[in-house]
Phi, psi and omega in degrees: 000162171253136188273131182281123142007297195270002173242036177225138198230155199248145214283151267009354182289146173292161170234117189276117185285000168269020167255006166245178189241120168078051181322108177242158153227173159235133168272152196205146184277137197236125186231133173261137176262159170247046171174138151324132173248115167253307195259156157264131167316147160294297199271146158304317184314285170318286176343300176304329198277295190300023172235120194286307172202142154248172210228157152290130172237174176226101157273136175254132177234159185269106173288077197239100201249126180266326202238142183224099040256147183299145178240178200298324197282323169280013186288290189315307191321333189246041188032038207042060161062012164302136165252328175201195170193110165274121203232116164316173176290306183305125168229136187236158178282129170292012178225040156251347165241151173275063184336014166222328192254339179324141188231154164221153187223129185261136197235108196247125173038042181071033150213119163359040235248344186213164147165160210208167179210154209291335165333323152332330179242082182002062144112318173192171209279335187277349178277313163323296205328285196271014168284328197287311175303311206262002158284319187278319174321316191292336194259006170079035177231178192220169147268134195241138200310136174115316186319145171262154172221126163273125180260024186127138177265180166254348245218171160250154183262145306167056180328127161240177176193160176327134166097359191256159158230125213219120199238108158260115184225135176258150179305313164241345153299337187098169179237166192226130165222174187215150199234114174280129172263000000 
């Protein structure tokens, strides 16, 4: 998805769990492009040139499900249960990551709770990518050099609560950690 302004947050700010409702994360590759995507690149290579840096992230979503199993329609209805996005410190080169094999592992109050490899994320995080360009192409719209973009967890999503510290750390992205209040 592409991330809104008013839901990002930079890594040390607290996160107060009374502004959500049932507070979950994901870890998520946070990618900025340094170009407009309007056509999908064929190649990985275009793909590597149009991304400026990627980042370690914390996506937070209000996990609040009316129906079980949750279905597609209240996903869209709750703008897919996003609530924010917390973007590390750490910034890497896009040819600094392995784009099938980067692994990430979520760490809730120093124990273990997740982990993944960007494969995981259909197949690779550039198959999200360029699912997402030819989604916006079709409504006449693009990505524009400065967008932050997520493509997708590696994770199953992840309950949190007041009092938790929740540490994602990737192989070669670097790590993210966030202190819930």
């Amino acid at each position: 998805g592409l991330i809104m302004t008013p839901g990002l947050l930079r890594e040390g700010d607290l996160v107060d769990s009374n502004n959500y409702f049932q507070l979950a994360i994901e870890p998520e590759f946070v990618i900025t492009l340094k170009q407009d995507l309007a056509e999908v690149p064929t190649s990985d290579r275009e793909l590597l040139e149009a991304i400026e840096i990627v980042q370690p992230g914390i996506e937070l979503h209000n996990y609040v499900c009316h129906f079980s199993p949750l279905k597609q329609q209240e996903v869209i209805c709750s703008n897919g249960v996003h609530a924010a996005q917390l973007v590390g410190n750490g910034k890497v080169r896009a040819s600094e990551v392995h784009w099938q094999l980067e692994g990430v592992a979520v760490f809730k109050n120093g124990e273990l709770v997740a982990s993944g490899v960007a494969a995981d994320i259909m197949g690779s995080p550039f198959n999200s990518l360029r699912f997402l360009i030819q989604h916006l192409r079709k409504r006449g719209e693009r990505l524009k050099v400065g967008d932050l973009v997520i493509p997708g967890s590696a994770t199953a999503l992840i309950s949190v609560v007041a009092g938790d510290e929740i540490t994602c750390s990737f192989t070669n992205i670097g790590n993210v950690t966030m202190k819930v209040v």
